[in-house]
PyMOL Python script that loads the backbone (N, CA, C, O; Angstrom):
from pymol import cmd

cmd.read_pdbstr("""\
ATOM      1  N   UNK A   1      63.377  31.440  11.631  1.00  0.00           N
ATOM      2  CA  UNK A   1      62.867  30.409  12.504  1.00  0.00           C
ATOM      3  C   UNK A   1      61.390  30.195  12.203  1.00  0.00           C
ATOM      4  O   UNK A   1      60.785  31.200  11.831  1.00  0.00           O
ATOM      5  N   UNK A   2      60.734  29.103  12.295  1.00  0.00           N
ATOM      6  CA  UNK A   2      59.482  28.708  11.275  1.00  0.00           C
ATOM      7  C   UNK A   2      58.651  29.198  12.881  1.00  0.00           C
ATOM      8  O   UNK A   2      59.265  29.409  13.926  1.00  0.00           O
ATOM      9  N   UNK A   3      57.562  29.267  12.754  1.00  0.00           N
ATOM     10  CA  UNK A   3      56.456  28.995  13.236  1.00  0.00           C
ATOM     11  C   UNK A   3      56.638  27.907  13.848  1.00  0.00           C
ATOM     12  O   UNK A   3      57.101  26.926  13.265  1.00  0.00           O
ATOM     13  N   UNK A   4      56.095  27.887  15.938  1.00  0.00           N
ATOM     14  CA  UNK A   4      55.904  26.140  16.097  1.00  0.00           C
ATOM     15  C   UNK A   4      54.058  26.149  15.736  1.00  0.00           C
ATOM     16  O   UNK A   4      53.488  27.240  15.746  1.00  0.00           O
ATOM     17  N   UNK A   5      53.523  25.292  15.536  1.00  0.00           N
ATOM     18  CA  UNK A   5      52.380  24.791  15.574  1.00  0.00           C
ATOM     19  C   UNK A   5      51.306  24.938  17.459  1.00  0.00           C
ATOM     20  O   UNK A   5      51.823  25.153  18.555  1.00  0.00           O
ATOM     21  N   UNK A   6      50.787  24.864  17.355  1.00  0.00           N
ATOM     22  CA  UNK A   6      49.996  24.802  18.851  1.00  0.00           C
ATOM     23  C   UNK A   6      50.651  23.551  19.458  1.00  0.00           C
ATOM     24  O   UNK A   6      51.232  23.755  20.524  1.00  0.00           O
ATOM     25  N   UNK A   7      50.666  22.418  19.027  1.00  0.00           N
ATOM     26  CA  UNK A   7      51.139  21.422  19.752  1.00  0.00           C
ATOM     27  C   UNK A   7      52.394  21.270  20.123  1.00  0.00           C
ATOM     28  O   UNK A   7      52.775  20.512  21.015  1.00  0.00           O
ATOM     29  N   UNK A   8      53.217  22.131  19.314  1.00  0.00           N
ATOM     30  CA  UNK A   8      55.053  22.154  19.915  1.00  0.00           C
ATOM     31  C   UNK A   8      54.782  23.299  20.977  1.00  0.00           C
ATOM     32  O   UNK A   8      54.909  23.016  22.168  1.00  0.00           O
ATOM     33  N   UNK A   9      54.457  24.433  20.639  1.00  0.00           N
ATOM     34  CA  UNK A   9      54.283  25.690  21.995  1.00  0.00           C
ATOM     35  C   UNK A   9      54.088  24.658  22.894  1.00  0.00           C
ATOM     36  O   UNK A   9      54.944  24.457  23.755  1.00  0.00           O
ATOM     37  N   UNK A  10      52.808  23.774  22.811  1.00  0.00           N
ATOM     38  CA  UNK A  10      52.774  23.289  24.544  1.00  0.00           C
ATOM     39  C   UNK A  10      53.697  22.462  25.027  1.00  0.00           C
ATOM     40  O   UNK A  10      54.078  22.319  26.189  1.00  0.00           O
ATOM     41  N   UNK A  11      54.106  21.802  23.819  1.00  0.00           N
ATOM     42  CA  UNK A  11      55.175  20.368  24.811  1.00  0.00           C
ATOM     43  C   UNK A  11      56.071  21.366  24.985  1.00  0.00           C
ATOM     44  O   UNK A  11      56.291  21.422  26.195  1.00  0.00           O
ATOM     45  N   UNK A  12      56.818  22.334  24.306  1.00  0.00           N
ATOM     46  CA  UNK A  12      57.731  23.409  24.748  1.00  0.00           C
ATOM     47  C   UNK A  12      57.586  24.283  26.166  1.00  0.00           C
ATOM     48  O   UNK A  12      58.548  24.693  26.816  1.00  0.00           O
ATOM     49  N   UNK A  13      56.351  24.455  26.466  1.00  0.00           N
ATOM     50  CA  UNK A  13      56.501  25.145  27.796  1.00  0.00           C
ATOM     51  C   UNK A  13      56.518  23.981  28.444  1.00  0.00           C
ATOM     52  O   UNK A  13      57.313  23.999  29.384  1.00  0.00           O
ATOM     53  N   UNK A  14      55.751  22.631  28.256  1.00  0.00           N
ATOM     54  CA  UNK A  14      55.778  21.930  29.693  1.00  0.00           C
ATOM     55  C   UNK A  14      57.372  21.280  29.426  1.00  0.00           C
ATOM     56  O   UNK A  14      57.649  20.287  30.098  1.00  0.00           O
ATOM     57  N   UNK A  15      57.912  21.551  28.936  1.00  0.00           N
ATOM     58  CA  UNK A  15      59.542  20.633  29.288  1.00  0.00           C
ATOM     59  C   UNK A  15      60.468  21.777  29.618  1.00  0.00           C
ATOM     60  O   UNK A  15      61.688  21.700  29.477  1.00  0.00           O
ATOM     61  N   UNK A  16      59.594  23.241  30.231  1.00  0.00           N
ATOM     62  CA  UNK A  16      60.411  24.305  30.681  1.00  0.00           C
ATOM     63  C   UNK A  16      60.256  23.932  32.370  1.00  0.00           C
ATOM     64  O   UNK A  16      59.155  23.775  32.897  1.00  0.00           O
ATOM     65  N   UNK A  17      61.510  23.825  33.078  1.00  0.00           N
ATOM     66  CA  UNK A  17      61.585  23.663  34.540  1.00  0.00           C
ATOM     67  C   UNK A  17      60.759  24.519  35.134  1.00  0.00           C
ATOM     68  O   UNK A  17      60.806  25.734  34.941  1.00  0.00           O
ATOM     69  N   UNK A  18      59.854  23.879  35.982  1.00  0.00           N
ATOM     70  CA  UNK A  18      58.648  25.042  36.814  1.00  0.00           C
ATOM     71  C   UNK A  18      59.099  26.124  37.373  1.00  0.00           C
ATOM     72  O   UNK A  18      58.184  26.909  37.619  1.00  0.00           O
ATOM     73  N   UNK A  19      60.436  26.602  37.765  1.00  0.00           N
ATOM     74  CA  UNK A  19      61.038  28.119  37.973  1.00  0.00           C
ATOM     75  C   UNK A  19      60.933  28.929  36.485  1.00  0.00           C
ATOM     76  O   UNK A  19      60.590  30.098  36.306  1.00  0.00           O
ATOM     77  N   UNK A  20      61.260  28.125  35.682  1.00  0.00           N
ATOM     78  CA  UNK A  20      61.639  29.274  34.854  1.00  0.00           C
ATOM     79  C   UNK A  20      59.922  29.378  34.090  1.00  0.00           C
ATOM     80  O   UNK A  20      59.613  30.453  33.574  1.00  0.00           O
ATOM     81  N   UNK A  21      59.237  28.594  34.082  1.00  0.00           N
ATOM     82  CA  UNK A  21      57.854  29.016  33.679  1.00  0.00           C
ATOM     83  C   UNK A  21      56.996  29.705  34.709  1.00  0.00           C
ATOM     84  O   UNK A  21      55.820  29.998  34.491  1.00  0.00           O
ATOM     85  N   UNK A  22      57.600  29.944  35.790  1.00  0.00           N
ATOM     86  CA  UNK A  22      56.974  30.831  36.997  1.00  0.00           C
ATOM     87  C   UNK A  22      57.441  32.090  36.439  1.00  0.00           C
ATOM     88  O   UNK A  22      56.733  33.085  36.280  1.00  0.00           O
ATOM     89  N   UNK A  23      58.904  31.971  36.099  1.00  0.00           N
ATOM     90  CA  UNK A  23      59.423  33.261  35.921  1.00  0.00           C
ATOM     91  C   UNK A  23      58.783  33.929  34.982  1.00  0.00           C
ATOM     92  O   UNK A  23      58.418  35.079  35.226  1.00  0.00           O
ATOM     93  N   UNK A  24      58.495  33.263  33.580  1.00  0.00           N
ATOM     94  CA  UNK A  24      57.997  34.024  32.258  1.00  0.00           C
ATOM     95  C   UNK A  24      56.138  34.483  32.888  1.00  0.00           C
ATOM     96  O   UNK A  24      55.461  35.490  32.681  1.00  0.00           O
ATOM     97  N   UNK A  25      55.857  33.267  33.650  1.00  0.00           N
ATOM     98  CA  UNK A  25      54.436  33.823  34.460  1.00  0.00           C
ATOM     99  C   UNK A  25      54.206  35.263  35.043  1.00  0.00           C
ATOM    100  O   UNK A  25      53.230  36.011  34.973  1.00  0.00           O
ATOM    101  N   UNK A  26      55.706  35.431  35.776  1.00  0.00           N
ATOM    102  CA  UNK A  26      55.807  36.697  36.523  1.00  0.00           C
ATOM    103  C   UNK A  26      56.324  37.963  35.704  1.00  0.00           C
ATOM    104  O   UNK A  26      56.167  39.134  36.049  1.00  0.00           O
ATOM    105  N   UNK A  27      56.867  37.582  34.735  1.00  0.00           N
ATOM    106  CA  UNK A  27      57.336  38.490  33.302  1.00  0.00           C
ATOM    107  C   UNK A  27      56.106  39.094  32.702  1.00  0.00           C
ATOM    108  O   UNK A  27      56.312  40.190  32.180  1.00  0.00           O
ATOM    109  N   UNK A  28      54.984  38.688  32.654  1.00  0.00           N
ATOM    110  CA  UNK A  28      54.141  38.972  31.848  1.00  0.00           C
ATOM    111  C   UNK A  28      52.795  39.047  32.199  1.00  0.00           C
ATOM    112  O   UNK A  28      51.794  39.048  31.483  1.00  0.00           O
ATOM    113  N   UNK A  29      52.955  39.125  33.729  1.00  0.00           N
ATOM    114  CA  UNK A  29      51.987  40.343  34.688  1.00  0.00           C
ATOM    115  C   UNK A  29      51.490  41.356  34.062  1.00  0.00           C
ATOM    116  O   UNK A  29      50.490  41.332  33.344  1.00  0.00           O
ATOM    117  N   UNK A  30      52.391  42.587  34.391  1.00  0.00           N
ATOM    118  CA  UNK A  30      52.716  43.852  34.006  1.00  0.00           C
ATOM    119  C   UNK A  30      51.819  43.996  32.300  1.00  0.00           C
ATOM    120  O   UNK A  30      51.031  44.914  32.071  1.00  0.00           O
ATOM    121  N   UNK A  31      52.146  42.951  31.329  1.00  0.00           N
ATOM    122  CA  UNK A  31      51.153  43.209  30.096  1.00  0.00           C
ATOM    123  C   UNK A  31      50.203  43.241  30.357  1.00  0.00           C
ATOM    124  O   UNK A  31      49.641  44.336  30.407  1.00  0.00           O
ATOM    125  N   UNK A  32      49.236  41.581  30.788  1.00  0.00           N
ATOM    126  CA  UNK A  32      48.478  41.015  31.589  1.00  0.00           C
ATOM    127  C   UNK A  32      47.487  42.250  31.847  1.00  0.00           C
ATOM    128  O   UNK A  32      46.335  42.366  31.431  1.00  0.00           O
ATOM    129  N   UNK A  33      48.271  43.202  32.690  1.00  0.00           N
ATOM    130  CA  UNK A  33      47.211  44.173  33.266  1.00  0.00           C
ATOM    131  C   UNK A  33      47.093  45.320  32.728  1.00  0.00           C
ATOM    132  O   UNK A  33      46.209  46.075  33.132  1.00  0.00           O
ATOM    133  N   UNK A  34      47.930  45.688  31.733  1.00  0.00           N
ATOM    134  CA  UNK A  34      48.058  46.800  31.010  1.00  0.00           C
ATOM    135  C   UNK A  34      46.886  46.336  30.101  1.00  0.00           C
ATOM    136  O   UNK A  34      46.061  47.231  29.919  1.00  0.00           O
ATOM    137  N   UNK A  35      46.671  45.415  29.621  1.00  0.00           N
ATOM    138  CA  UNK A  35      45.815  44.947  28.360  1.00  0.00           C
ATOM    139  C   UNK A  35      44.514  45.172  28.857  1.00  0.00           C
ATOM    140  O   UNK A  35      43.691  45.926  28.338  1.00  0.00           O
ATOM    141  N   UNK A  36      44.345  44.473  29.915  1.00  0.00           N
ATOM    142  CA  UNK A  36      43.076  44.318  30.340  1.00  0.00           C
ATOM    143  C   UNK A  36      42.657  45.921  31.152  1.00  0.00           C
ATOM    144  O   UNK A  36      41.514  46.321  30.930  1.00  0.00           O
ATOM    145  N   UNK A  37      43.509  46.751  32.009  1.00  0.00           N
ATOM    146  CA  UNK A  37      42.974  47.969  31.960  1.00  0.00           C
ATOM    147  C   UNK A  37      42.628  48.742  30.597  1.00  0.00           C
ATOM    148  O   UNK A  37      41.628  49.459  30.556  1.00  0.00           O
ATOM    149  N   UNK A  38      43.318  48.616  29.680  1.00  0.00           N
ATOM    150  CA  UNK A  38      43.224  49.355  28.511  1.00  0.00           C
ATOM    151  C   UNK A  38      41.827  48.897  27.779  1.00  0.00           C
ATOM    152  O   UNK A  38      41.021  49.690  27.291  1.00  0.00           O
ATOM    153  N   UNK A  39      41.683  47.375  27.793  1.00  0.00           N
ATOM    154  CA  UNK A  39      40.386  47.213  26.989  1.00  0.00           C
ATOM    155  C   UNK A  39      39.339  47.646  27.703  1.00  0.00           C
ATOM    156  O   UNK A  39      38.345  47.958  27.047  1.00  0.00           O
ATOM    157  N   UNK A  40      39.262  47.806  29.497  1.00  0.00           N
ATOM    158  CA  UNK A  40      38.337  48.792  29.837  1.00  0.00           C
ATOM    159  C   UNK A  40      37.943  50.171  29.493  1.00  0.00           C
ATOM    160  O   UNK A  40      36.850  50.729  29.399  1.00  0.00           O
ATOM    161  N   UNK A  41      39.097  50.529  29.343  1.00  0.00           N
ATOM    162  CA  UNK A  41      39.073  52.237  29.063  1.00  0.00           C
ATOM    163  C   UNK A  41      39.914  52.907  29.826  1.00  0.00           C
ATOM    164  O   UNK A  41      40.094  54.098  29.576  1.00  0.00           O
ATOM    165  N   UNK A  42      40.727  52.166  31.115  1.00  0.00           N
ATOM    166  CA  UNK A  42      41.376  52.834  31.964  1.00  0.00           C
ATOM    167  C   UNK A  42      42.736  52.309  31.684  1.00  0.00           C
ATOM    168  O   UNK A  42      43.005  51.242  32.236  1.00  0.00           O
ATOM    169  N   UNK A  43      44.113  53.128  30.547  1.00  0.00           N
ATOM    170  CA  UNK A  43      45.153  52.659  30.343  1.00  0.00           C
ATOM    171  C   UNK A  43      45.996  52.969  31.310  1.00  0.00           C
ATOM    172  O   UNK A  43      45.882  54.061  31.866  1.00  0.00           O
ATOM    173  N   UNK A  44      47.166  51.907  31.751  1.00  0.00           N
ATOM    174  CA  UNK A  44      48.230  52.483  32.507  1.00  0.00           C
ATOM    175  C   UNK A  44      49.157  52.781  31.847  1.00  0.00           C
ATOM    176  O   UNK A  44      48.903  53.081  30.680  1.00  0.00           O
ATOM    177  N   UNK A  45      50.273  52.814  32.201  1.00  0.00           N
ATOM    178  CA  UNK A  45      51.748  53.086  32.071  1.00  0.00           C
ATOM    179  C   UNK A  45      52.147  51.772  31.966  1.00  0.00           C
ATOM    180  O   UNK A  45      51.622  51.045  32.810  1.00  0.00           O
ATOM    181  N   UNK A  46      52.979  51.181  31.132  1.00  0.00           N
ATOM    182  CA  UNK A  46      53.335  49.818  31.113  1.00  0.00           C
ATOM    183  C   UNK A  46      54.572  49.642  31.788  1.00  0.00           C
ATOM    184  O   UNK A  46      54.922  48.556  32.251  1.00  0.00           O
ATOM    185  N   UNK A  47      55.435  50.987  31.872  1.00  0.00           N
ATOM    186  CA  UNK A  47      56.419  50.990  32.382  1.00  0.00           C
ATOM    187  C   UNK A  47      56.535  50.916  34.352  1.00  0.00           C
ATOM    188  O   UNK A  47      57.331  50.647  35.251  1.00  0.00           O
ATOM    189  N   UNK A  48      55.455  51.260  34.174  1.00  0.00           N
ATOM    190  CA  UNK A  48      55.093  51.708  35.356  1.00  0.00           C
ATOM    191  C   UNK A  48      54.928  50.401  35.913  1.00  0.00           C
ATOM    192  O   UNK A  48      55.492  50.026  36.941  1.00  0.00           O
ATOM    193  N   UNK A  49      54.400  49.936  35.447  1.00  0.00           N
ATOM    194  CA  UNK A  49      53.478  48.277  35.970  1.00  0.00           C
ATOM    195  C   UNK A  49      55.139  47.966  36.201  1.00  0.00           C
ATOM    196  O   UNK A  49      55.671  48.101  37.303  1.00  0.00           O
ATOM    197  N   UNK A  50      55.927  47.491  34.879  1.00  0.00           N
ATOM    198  CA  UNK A  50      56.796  46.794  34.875  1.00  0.00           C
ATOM    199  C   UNK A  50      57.910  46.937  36.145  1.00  0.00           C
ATOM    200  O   UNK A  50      58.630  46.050  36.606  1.00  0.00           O
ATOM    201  N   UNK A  51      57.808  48.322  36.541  1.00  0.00           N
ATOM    202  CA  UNK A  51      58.335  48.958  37.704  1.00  0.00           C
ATOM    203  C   UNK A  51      58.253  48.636  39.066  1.00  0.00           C
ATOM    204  O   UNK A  51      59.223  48.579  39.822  1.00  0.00           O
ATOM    205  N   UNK A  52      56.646  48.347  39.485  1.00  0.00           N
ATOM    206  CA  UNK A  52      56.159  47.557  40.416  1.00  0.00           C
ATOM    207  C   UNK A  52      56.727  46.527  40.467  1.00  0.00           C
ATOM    208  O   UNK A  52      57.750  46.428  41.144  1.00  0.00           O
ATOM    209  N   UNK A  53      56.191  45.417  39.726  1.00  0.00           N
ATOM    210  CA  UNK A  53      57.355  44.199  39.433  1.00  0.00           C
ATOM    211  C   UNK A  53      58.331  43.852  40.381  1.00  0.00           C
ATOM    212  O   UNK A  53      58.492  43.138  41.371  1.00  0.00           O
ATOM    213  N   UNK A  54      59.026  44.815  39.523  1.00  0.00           N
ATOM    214  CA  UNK A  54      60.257  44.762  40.276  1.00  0.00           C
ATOM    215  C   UNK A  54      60.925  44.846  41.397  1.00  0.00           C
ATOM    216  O   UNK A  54      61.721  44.032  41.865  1.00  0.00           O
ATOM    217  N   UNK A  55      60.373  46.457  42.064  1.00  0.00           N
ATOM    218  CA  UNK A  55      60.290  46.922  43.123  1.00  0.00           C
ATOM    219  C   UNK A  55      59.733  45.567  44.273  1.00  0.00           C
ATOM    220  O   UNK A  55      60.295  45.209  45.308  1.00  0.00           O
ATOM    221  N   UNK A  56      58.386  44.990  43.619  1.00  0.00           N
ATOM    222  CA  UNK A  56      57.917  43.823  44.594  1.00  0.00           C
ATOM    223  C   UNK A  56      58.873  42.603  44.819  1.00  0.00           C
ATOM    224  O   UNK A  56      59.202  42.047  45.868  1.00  0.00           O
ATOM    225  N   UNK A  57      59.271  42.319  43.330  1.00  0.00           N
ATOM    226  CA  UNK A  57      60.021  40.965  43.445  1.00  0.00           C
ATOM    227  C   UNK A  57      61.391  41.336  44.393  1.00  0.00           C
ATOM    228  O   UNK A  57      61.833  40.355  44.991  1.00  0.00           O
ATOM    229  N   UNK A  58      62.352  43.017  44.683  1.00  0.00           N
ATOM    230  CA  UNK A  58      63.088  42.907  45.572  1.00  0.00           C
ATOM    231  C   UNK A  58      63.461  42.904  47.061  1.00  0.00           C
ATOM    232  O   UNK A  58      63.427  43.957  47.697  1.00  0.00           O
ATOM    233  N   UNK A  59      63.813  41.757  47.623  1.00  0.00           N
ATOM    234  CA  UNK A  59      63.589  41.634  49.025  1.00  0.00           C
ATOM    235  C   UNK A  59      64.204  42.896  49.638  1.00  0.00           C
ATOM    236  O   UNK A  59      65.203  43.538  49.312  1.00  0.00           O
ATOM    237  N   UNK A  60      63.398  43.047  50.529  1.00  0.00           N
ATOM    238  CA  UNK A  60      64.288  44.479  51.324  1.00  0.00           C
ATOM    239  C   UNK A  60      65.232  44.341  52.336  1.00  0.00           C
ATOM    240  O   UNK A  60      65.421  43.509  53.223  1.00  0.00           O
ATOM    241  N   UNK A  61      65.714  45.251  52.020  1.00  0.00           N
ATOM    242  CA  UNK A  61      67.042  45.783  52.642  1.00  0.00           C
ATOM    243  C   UNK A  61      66.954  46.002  53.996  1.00  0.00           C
ATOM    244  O   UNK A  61      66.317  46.964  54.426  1.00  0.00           O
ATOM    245  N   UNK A  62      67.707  44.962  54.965  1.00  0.00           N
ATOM    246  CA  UNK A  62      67.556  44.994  56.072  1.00  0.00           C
ATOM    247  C   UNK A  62      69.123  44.532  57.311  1.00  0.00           C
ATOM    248  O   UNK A  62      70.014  43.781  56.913  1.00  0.00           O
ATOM    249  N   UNK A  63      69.138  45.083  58.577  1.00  0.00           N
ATOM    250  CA  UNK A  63      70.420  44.779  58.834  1.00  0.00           C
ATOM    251  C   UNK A  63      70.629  43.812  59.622  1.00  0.00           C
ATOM    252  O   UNK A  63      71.608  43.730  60.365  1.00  0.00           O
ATOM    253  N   UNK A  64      69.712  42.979  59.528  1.00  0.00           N
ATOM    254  CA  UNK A  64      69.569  42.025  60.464  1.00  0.00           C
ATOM    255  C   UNK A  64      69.715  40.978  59.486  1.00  0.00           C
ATOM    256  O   UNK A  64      69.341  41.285  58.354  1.00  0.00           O
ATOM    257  N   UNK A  65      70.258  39.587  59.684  1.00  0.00           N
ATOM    258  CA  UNK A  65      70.281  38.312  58.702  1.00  0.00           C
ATOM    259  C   UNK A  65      68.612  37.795  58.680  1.00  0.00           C
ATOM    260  O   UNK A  65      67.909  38.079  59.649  1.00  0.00           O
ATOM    261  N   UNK A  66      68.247  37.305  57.939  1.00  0.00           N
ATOM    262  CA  UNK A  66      67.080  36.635  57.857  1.00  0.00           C
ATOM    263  C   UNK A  66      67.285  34.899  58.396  1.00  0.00           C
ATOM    264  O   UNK A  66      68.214  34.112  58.211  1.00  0.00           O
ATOM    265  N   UNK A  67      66.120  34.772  59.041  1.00  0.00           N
ATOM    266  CA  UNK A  67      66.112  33.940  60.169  1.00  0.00           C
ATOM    267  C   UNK A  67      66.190  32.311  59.475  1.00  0.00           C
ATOM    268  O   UNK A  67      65.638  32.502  58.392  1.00  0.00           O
ATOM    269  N   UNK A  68      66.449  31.308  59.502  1.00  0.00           N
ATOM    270  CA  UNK A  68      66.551  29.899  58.993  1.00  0.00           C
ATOM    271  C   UNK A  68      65.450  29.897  59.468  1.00  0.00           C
ATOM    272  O   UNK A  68      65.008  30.579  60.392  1.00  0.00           O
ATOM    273  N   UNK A  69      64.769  28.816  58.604  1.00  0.00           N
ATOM    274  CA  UNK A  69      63.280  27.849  58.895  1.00  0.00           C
ATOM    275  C   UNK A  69      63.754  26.479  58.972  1.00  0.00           C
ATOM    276  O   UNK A  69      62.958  25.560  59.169  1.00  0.00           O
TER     277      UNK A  69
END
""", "prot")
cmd.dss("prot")
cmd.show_as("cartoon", "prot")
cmd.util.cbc("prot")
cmd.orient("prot")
């Protein structure tokens, strides 16, 4: 698969439906902060991050229905 150029990457993300470019947004947190602690000097766990994530993105478990707006 060739290389896109700078100008296909962008028309390529903007003709991605705004969920799913939220989603790759929220995918790539977890690097995001691994990179930038690390170029400080303070590395994390990437797994770890990626862990959070997750843990955050799942609604909790509760026995009550959640209420209509």
């Amino acid at each position: 698969m060739p290389l896109m150029d700078w100008k296909q990457a962008i028309e390529r993300w903007r003709s991605l439906p705004p969920e799913e470019r939220a989603r790759i947004r929220r995918r790539r947190i977890p690097l995001n902060v691994a990179e930038s602690m690390a170029f400080e000097g303070e590395p994390v766990d990437l797994a770890a991050m990626e862990a959070e994530l997750v843990r955050l993105e799942t609604p909790p478990a509760t026995s009550k229905p959640a209420l209509a707006s």
